[in-house]
DOMAR-555380 format. One record per residue: residue in three letters; y, x, z of N, C-alpha, C, CB in turn. Coordinates in steps of 0.001 Angstrom, whole numbers, plus 500000, padded with zeros to 6 digits. Each point is the difference from the previous one (the first is absolute). Glycine has a CB too. Example, Ala and Ser with C-alpha at 12.3 -4.5 7.8 and 13.67 -1.06 7.14 Angstrom:
ALA494310513190507800501190499110500000501200500900500000498827498108501246 SER502223501542498034501190500820500060501090499230500730499372501184497855 
***
This chain:
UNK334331911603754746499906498551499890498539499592500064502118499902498627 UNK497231499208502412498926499626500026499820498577499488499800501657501655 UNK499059498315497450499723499186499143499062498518500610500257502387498368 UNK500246496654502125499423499164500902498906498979499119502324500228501681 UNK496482499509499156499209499592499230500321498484499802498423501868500643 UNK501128497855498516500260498417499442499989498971501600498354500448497050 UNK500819499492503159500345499111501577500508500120500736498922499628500048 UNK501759501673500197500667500582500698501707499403499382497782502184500539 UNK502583497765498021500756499539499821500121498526499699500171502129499746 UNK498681497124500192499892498663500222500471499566501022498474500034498945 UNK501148500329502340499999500273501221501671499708499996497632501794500434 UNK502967499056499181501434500199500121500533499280499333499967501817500432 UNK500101497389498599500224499209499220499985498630500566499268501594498500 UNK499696497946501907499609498950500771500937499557501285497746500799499132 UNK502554500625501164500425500022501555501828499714499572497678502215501448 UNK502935497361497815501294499563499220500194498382499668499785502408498899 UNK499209497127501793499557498256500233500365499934500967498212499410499030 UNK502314499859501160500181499188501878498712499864500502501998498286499670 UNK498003502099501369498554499774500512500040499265501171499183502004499111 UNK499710496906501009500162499262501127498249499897500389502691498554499277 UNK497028500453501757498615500355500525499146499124498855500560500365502947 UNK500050498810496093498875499651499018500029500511498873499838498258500848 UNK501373502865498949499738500552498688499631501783500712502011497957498003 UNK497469502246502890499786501169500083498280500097500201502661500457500896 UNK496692498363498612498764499540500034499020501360498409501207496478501229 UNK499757503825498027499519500539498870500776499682498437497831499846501611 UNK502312501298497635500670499312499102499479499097499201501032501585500160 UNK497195497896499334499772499107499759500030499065500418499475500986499359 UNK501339498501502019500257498802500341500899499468500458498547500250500037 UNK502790500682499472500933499360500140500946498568499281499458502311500763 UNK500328497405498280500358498464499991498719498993500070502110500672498530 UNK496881499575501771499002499002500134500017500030501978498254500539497020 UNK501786500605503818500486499707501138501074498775500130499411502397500282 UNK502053497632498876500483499202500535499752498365499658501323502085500255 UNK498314497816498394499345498864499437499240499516501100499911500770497667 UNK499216499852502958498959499819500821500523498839501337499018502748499165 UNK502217498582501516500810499360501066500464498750499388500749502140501132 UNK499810497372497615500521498737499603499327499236499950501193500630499124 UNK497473499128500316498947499507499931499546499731501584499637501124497555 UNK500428499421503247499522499749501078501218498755501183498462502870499316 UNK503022497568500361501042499219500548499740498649499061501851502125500821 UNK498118497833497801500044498927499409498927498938500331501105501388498457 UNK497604499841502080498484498918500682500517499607500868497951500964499723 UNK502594499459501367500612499765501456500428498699499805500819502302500722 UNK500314498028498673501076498190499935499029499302499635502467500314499064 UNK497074499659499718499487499177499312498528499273500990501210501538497595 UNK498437499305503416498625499792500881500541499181501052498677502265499602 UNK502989498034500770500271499562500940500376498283500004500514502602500351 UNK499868497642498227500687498348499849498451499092499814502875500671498346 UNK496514499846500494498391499403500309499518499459501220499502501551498636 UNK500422499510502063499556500050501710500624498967500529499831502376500405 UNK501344497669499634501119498846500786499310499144499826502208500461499694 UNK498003498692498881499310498835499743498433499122499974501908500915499184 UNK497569500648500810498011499276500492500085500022501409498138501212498118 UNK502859499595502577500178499574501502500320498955500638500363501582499841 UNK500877497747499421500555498530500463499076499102499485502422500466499974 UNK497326499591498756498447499079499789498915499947500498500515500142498580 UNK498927501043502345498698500153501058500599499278501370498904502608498984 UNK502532497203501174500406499438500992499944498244500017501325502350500104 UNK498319497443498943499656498564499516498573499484500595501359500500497719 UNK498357498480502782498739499616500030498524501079499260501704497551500034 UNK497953503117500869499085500382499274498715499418499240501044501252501355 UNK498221499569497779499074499082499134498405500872500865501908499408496853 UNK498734501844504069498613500801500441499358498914501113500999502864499713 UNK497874497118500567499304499417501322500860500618501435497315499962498583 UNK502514499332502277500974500668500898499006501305501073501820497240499986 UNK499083503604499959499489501335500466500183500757499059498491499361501347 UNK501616500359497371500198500926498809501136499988499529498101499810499436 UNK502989499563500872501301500269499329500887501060500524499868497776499476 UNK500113502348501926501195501385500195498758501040499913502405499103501971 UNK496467501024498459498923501349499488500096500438498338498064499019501920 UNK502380500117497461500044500027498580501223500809499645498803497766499741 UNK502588501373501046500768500106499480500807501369500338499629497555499747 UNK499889503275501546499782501284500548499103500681499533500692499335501614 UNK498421500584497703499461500877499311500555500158498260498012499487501956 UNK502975499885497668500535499710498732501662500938500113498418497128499679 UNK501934502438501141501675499571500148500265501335500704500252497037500369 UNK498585503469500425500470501820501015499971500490498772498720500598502633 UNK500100499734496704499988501367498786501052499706499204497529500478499702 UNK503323498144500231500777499710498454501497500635500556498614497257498807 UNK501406503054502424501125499855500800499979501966500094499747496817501596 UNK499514503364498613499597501423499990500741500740498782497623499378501081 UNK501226500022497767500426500652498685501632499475499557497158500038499185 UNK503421498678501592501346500205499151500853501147501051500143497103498696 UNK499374503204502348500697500967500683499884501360499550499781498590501699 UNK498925501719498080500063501235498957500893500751498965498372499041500387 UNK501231499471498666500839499754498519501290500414500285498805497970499106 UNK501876501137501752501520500467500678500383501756500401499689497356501219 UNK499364502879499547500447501307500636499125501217498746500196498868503276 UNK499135500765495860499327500702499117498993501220500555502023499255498575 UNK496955500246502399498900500733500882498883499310500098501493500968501270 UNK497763499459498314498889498720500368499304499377499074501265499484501519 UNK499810500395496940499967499015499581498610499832499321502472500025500013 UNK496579501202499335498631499481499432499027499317500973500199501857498429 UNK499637498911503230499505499670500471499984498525500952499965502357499225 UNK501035497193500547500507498698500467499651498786498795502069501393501498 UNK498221499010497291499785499435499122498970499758499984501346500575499218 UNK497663500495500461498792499994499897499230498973501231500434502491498764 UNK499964497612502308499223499256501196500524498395499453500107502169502478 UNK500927497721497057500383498778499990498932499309498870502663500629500822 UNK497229500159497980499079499048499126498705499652500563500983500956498104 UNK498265500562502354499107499174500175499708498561501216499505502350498834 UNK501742497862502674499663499357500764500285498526499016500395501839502345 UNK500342498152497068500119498971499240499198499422499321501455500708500094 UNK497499499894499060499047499280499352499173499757501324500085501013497379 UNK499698499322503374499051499967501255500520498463500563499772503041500705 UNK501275496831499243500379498766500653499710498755498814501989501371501715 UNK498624498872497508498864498964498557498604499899500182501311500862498124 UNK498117500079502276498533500043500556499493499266501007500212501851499405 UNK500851497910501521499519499468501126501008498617500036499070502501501285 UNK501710496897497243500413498941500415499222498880499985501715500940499510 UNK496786499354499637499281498439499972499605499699501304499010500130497742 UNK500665500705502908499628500171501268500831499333500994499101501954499249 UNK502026498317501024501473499615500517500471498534499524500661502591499873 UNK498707496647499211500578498501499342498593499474500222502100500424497877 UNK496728500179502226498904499069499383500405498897501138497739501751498822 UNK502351496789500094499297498837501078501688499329499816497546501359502315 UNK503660499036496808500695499607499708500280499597498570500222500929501938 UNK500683497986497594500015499895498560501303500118500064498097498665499165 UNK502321502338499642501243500412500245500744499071498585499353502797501467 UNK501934497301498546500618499120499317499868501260498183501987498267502796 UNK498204501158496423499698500184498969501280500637498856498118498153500928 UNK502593500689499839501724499996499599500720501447500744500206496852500080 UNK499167503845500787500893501132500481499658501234500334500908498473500626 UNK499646502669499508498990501024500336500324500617501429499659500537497431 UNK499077500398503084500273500234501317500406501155500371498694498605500305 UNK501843501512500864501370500965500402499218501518499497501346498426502655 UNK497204501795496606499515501424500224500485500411498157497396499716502448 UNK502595498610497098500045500357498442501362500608499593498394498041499474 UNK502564502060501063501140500949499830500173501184500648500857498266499595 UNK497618502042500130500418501339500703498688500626499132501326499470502912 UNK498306499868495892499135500465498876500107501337499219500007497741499862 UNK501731502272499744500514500557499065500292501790500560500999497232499048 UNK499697502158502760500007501589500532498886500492500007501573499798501325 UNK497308500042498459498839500755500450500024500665498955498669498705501406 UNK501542500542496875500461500827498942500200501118500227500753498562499253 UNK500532500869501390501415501252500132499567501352500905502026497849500112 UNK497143501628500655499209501185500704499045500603499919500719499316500907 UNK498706499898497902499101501100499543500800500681499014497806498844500388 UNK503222500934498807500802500882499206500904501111500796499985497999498376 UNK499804501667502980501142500854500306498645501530500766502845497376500687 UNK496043502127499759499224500333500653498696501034499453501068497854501001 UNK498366501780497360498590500111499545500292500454498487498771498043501680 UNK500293502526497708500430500792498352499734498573499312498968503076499890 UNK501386497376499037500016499024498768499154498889500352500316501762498266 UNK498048498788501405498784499565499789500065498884501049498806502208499073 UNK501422498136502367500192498971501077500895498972500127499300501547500838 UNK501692498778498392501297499338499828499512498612499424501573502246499553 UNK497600498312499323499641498764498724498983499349500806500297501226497436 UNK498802499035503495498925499487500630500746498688501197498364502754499557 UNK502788498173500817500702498753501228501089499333499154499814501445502520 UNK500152498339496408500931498690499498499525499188499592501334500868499540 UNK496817499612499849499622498565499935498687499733501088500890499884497248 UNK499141500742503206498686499602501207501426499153501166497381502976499869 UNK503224497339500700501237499001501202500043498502499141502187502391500952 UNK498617497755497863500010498145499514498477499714500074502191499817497962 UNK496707500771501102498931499211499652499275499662501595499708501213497223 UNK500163499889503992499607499879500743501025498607501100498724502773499120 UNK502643496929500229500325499428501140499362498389499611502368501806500729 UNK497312497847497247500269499042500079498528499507500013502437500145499126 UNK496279500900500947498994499761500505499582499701501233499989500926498505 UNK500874499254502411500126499548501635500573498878499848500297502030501232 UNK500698497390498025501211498769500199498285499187499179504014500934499573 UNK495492499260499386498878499119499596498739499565501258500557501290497468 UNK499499499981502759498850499797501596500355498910500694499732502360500611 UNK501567498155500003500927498797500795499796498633499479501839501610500375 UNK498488497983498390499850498510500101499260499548499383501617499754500406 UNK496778501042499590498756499862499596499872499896498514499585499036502126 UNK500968501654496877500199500074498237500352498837499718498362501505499282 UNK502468497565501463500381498455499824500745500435498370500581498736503178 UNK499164500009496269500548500095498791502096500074499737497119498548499626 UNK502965500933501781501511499717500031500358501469499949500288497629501450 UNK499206503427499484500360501242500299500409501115498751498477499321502032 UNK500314500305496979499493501073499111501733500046499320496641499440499445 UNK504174499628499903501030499995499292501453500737500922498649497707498624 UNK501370501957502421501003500502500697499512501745500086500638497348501426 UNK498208502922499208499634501338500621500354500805498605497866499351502055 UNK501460500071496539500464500742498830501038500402499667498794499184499508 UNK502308499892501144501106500051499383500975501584501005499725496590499091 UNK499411503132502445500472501130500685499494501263499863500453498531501282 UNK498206501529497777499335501225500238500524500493498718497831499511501545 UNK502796499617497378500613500518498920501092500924500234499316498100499026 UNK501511501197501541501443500379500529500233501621500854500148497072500296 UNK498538502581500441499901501537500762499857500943499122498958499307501860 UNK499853500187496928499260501306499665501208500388498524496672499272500997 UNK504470500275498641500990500013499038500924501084500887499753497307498705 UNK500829501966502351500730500671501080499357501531500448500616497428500826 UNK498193502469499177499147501491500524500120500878499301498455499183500833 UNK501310500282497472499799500796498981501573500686499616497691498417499203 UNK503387500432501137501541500634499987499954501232501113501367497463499402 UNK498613502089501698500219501256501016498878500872499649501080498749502050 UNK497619501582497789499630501226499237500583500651498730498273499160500967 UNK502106499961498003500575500703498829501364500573500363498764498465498408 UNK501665501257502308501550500500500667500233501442500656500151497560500603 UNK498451502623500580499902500606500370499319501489499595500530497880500992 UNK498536501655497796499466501325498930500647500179498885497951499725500555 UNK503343499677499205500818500404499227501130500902500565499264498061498854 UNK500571501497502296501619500660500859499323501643500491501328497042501540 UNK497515502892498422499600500724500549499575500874498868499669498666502032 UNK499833500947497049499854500960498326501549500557499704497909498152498592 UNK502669500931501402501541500673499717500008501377500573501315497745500188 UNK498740501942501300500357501278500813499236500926500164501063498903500970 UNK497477501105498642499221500988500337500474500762497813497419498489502943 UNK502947500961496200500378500749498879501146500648500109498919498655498837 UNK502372500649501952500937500656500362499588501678500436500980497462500607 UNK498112502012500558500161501159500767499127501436499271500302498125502284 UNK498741501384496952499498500360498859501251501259499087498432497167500129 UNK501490501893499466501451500537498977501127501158500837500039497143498756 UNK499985502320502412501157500959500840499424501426499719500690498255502193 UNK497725501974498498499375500848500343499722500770498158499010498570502889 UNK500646500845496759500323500876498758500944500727499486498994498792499742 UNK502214500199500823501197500629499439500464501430500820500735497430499245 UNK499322502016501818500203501554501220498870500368499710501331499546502207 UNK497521500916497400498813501120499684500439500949498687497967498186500901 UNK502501500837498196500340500437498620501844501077500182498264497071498678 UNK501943502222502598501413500768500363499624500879501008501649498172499545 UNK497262501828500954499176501248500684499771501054499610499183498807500650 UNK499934500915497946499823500782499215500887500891499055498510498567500513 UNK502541500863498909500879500485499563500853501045500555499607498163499191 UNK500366501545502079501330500630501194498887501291500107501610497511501924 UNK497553502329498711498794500879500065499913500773498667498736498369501591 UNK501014501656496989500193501131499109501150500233500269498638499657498349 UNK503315499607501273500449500809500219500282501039500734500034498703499133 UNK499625500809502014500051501095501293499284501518499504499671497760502001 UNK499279502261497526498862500771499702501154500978498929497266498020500314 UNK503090501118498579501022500924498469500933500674500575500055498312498144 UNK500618500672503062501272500669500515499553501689501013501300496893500160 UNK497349503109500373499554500969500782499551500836499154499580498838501784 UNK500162500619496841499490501274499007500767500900499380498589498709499553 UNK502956500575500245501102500641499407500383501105501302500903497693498225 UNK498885501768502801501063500421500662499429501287500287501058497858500871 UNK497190501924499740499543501773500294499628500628498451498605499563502772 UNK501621499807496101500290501159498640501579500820499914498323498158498432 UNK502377500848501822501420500536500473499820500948500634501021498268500133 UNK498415501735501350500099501209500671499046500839499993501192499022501111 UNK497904500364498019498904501591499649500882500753498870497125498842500241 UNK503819500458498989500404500688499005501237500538500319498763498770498573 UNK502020501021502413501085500697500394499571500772501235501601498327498983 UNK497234501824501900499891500414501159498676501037500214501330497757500583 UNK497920501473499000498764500994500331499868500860498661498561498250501707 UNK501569501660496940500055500461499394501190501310499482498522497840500177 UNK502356501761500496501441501124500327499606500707500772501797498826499849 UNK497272500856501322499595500978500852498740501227499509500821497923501668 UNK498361501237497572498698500325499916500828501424498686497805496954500739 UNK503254502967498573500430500817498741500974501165500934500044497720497674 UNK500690502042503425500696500545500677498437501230500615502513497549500433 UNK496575501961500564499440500903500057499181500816498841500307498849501983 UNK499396500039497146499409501473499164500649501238499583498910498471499185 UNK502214500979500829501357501159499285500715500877501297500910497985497806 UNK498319501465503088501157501041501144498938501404499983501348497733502267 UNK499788502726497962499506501729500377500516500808501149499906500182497691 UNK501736499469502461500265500322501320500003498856501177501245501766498759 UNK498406499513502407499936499104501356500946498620499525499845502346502047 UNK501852497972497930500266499313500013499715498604499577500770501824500329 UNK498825498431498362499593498993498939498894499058500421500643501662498324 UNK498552499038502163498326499585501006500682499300500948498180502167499959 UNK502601498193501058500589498904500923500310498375499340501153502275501182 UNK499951498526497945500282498167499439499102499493499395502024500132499571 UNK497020500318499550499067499216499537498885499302500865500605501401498273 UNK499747499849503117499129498995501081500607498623500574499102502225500783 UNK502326498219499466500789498931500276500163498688499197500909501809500892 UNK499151498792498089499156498520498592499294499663500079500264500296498636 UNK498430499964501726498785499897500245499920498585501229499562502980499242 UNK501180497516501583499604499535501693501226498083499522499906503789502473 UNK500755496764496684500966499134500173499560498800498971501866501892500785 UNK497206498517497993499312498867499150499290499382500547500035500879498453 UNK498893500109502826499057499237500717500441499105500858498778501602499773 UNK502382498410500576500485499391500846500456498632499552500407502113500947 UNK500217497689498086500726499139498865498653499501499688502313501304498948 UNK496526499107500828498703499420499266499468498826501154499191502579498514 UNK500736498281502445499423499278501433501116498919500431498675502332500982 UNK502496497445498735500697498876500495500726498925498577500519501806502512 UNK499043498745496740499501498998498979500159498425500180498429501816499695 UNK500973497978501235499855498352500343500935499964501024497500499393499519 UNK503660501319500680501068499672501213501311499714498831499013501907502563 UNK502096497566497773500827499403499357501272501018500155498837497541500329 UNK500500503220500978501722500356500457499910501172499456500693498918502292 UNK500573502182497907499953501524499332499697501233500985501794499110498337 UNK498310501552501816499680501028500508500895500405501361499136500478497580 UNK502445499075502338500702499612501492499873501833500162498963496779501318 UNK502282502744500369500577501599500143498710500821500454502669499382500859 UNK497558501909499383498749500766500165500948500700501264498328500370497213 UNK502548499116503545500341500451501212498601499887500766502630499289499852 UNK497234501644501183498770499936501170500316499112501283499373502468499336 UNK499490497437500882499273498720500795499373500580501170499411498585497935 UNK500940501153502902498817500621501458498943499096499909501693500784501974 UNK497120499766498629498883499054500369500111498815500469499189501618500320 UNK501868497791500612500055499000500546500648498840499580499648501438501298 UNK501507498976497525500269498957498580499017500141499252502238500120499770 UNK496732500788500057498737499667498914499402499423500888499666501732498323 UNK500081497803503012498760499162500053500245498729500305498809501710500597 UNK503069497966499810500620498627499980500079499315498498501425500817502119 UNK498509500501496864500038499502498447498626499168499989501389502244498719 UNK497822498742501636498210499426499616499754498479500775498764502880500093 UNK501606497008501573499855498945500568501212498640499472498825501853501997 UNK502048498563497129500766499317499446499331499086498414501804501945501454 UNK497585499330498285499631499515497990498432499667500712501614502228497390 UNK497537497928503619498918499504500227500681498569500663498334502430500207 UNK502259496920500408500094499173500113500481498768498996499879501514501776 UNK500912499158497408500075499000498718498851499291499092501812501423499970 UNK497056499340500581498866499422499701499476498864501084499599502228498733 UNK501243497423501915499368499135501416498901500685501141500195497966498241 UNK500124503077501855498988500550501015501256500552501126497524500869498113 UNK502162498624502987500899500476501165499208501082500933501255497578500011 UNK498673503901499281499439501091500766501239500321500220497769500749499203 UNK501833500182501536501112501484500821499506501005499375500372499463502508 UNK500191501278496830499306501471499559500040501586501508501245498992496750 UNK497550501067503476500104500802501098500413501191499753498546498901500883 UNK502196501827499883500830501495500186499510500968500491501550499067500245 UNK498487502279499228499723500810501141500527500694499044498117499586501760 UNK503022501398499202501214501406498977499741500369500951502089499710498429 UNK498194501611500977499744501821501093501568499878499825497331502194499243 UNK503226498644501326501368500328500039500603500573499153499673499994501668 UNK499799500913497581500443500292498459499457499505498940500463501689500722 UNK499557497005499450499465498955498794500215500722498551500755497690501452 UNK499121502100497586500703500416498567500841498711499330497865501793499486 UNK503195498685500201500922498854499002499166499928498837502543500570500628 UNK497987497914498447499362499972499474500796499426498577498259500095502120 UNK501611500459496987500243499367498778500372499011499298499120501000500383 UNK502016498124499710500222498771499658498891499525498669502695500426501001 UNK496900500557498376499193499240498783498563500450500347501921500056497926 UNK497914500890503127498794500248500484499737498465500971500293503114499896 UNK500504496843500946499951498657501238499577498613499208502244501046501633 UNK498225498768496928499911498995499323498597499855499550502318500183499492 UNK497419501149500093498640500184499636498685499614500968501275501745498748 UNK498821498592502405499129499977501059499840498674500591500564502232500361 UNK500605496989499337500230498414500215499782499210499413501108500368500718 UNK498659499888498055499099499198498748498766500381500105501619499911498351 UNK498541501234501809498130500229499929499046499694501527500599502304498069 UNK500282497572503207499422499383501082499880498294499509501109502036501902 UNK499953497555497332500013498296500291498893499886499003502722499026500600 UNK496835501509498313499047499801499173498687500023500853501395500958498051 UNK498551499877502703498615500215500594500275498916501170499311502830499375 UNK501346496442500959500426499129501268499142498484498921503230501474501572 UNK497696498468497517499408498567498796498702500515499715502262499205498494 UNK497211501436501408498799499996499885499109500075500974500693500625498379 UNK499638499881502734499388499066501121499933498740500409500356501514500421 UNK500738498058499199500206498776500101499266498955499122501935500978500761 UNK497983499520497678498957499287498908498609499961500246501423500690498446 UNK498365501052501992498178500279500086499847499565501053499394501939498913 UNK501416498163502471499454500151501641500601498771500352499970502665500729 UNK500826496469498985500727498786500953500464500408500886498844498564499677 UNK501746502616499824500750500703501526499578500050501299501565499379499061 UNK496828500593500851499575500200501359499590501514499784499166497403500777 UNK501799502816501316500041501178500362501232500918499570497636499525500043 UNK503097499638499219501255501184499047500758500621501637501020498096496868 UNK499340502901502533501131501352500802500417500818498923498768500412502326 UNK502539500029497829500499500421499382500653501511501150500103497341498157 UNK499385503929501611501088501391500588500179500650499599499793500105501220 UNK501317500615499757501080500984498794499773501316501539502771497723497903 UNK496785503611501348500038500971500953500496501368499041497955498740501770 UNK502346501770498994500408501607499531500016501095501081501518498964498312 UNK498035502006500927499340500909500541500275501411499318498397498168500670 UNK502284503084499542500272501331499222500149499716499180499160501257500661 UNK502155497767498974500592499592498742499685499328498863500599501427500731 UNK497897497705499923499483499171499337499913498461500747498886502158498894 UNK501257497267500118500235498587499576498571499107499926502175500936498576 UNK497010498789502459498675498720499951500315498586499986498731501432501321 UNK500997498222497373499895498412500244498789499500499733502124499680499461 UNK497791499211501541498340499802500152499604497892499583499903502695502723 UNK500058496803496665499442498594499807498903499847500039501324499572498981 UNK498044499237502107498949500165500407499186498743500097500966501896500930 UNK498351497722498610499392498601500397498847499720500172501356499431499121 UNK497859499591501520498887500255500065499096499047498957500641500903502397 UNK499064498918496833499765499165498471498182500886500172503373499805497861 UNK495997499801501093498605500040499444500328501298499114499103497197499987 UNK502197503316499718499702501209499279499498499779498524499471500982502255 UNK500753500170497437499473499818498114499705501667499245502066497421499548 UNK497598502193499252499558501430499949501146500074498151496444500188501847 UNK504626500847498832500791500692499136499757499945498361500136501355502106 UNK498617499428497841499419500090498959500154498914498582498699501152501953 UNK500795497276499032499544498798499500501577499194499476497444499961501842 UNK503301500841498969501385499611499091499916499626499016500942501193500679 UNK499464498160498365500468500162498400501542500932499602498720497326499813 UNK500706502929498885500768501068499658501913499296499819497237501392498580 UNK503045497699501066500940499405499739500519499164501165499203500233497779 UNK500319500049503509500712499270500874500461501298501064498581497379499590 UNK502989502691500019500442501170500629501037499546501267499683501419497582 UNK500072497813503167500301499973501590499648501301500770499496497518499939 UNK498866503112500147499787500874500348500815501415499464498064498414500432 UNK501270501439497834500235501543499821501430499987499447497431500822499463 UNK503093498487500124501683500461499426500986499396501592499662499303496365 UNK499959499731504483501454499884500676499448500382501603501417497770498200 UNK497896503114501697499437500716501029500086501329499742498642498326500510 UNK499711502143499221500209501526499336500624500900499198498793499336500413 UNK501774499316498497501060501017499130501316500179500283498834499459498399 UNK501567499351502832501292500235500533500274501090500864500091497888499754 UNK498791502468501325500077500492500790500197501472499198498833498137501695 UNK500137501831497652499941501407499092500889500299499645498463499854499292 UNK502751499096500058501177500586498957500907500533501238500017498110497557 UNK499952501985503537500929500687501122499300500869500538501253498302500558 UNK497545502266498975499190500896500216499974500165501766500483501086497338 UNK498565497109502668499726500049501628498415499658499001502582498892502564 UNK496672500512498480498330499685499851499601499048500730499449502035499644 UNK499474497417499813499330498632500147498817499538499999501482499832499323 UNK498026500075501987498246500052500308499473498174500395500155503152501449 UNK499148496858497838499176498401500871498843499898500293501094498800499014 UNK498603501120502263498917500162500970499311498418499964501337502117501669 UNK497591497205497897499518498805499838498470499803499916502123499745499029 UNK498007499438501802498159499373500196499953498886501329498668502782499243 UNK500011497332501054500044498655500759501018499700501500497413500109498910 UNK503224500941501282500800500264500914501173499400499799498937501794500367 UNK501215498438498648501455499735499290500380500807499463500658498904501169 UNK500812500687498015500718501005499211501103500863500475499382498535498534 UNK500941502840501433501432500475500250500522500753498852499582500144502395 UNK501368499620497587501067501003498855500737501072500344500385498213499055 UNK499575502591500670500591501494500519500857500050499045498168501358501037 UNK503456498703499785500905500692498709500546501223501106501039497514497989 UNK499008503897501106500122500756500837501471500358498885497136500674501571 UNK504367500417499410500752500519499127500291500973501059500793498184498211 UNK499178503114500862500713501091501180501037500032499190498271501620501272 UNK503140498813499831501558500714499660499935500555499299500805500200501418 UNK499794499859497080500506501045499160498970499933498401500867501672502594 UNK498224497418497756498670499918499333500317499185499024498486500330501772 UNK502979498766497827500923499439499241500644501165499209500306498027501625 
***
């Protein structure tokens, strides 16, 4: 039983969510992703019905000098049209947003410019002032906090410092413009508090999730570890230790055989440890079901090789629990090409030769040096070397900048 590391079972855990293309963004962002998308449809409508209406009102007599009302109203009305298309299809949407505020204050910028030399009525506002509040909305949908708070009150204060320009700080103006720059900056301050609340919610949600699957990471992860500790004390205490008392006490051949046969058969049981299944018939196998086995259990890993052939004509049969052996211990060295090398260069062959058995895994990876192993990570030395060993075949690895190969060698009878 192999003991999976905490992310590894997060990983798996996670993957028991429906997954779609905005929750496969990370698990910290899965309910603030979709908040996000809502927040962004709810800007949409809400931009669109706005929009409608500073549109049919720009369709009114304009208040710009003439030459400046459709240049105005095309430089206003494309980006607003943009970002509610975004919002809708959910692509786009910071960077649309974002263009929209600022072209927007830009056009407040350039409305004294666009009226000078008109006196505008006092009693009404003009087709740009309903379209104050989306710029809000786009900088909330678009810019962090800090910016957020900067464009709700710079759009009102800036629009009603242009509407004052306009009708020269006339005293009539000052009471109406107040009453609109109030209204915006109440309205602004709603759609920001809305939007960093909806958005605090979900970023604690998602908070909280991730703790919870870490803390169920963790847990799954020791048990895994107790359950692997019982299990190889179990079989050190019924297996290797029956063996290890069997040979001290044998004296005849006979006795020496089985205690070897104990021997070969704990190691064997030790080395597949982390396999689920049992030990299965020990009828024999020709070479050519052992290397459809290997190109079979190597492909369950997602790798579509061919394992290459080459039999002499008196191949050797082979061992149903020997064949098993040689097939775990090739696919081990196959996943680990696959972990260390990215499977560049993998081959996998099967040859025999005067009643011996070559299997060769081969890849071409950066190589590593044996040595630097750690002692407790037994891919190499227990489901490689000690497997091969407990059927008393052998196991060489050739590695450096060339790449790596694995030698499992078994001669006939050597079981």
């Amino acid at each position: 039983m192999a003991v999976e590391a905490p992310s590894a079972v997060l990983d798996n855990a996670w993957g028991h969510i429906p997954q779609t293309r905005e929750s496969t963004v990370g698990i910290g962002s899965f309910t603030r992703t979709r908040v996000e998308r809502i927040i962004s449809l709810v800007a949409g409508f809400g931009s669109l019905v706005l929009g409608a209406q500073a549109f049919v009102t720009a369709l009114a007599p304009a208040d710009e000098l003439p030459g400046w009302h459709i240049p105005l109203m095309a430089m206003v009305f494309v980006p607003l049209a943009v970002m509610i298309t975004a919002c809708m299809i959910g692509r786009g949407v910071r960077i649309a947003a974002g263009a929209f505020a600022f072209i927007y204050v830009g056009a407040l910028v350039v409305w004294p410019i666009a009226t000078a030399g008109i006196v505008p009525s006092s009693t009404g506002e003009p087709w740009i002032w309903y379209l104050v509040n989306i710029a809000t909305l786009a900088a909330v949908l678009a810019f962090p906090l800090p910016l957020q708070i900067v464009w709700t009150v710079l759009a009102p204060v800036l629009f009603g410092l242009v509407r004052l320009i306009q009708g020269g700080f006339a005293r009539d103006f000052w009471f109406a413009v107040g009453l609109d720059v109030s209204f915006a900056l109440i309205l602004g301050g709603v759609i920001l508090t809305l939007g960093w609340v909806f958005r605090s919610v979900a970023a604690n949600v998602d908070e909280t999730r991730a703790r919870a699957v870490a803390s169920y990471a963790q847990a799954a992860a020791a048990d895994a570890a107790e359950q692997e500790r019982i299990a190889v004390a179990a079989l050190m205490h019924d297996s290797v230790l029956a063996a290890l008392i069997a040979a001290e006490r044998a004296e005849t051949p006979r006795e020496r055989t089985l205690a070897a046969g104990m021997a070969r058969e704990a190691l064997t049981r030790l080395a597949n440890t982390e396999q689920d299944a049992g030990e299965g018939s020990d009828d024999p196998v020709d070479c050519d079901a052992l290397a459809d086995e290997i190109q079979s259990a190597v492909r369950e890993l997602d790798v579509d090789l061919v394992v290459e052939r080459s039999f002499e004509s008196g191949a050797p049969t082979i061992p149903g629990r020997v064949a098993r052996a040689l097939t775990l211990a090739a696919m081990q060295a196959v996943a680990n090409a696959l972990q260390h090398a990215g499977g560049e260069g993998l081959a996998v062959s099967l040859e025999s030769e005067s009643g011996m058995l070559r299997i060769r895994v081969r890849d071409r990876g950066e190589g590593f040096d044996l040595e630097d192993v750690p002692g407790d990570r037994l891919g190499i030395r227990a489901s490689i070397f000690a497997r091969v060993a407990a059927i008393g075949g052998s196991a060489e690895i050739d590695t450096g900048e060339h790449g790596t190969t694995v030698r499992l060698d078994w001669t006939e009878g050597a079981a």
